[in-house]
C-alpha positions as CSV (number, residue, x, y, z in Angstrom):
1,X,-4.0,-16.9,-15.6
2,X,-6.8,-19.2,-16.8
3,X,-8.7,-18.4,-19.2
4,X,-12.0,-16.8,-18.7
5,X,-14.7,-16.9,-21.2
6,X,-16.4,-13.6,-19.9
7,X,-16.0,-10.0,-22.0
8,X,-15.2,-7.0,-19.9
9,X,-16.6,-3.5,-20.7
10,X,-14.3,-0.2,-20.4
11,X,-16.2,0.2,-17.0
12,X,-15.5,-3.2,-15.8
13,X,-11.3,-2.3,-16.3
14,X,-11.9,1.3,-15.2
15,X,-13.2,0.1,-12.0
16,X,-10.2,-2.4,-11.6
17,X,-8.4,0.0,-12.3
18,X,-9.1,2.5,-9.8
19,X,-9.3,-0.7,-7.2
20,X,-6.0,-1.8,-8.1
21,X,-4.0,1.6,-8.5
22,X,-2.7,2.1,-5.4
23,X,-0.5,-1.8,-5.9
24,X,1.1,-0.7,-9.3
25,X,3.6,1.0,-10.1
26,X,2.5,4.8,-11.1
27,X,4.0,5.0,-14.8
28,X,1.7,1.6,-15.8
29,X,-1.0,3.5,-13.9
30,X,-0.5,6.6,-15.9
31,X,-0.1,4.5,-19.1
32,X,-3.4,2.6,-18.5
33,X,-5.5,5.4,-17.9
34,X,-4.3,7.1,-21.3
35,X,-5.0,3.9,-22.8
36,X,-8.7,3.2,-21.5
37,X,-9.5,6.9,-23.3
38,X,-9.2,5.2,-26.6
39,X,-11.5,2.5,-28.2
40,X,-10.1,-0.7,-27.5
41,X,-10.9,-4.3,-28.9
42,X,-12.3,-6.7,-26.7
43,X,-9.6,-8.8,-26.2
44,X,-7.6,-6.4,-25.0
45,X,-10.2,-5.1,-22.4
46,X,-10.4,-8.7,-20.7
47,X,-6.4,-8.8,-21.2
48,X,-6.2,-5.9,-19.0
49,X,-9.1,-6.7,-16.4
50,X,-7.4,-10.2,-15.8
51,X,-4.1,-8.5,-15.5
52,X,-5.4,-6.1,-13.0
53,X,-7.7,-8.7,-11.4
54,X,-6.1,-9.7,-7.9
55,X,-2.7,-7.6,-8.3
56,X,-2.8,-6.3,-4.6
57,X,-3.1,-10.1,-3.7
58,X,-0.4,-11.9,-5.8
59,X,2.9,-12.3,-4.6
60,X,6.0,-9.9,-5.9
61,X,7.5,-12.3,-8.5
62,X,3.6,-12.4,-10.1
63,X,3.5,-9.0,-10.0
64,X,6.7,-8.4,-12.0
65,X,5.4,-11.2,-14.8
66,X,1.9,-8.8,-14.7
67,X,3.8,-5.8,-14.9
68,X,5.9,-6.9,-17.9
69,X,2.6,-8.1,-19.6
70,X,1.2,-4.7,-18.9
71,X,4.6,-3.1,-20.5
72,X,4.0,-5.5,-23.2
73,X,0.5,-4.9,-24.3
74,X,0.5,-0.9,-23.8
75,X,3.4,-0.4,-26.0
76,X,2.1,-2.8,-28.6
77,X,-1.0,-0.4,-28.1
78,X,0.7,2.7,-28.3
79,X,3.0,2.0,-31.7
């Protein structure tokens, strides 16, 4: 992913979110909706919106890397 100078809001990630849903797998859905009910730094908003940006559209071995990044990031979020 390159790098993109732009800060996402909670809306911006919610939206992409609920775009995106039906292309990941339901227990990173689950885990990403729990997560967007807490405050969250910025970082970790554009993290996530980049991560969800384009999922339905990148091919299977991608989507494995962005899933593990997801895994990654919400359990570093959750401990």
């Amino acid at each position: 992913m390159g790098e993109c100078r732009l800060n996402h809001s909670l809306q911006d990630v919610s939206s992409k979110l609920e775009e995106q849903k039906a292309y990941l797998p339901s227990d990173i859905v689950l885990q990403l909706q729990a997560c967007l009910q807490q405050p969250l730094e910025q970082e970790i908003l554009n993290q996530l919106f980049h991560l969800l940006k384009k999922y339905d559209l990148a091919e299977d071995a991608v989507r494995l890397e962005r899933d593990a990044q997801f895994k990654t990031l919400l359990q570093g979020l959750t401990s």
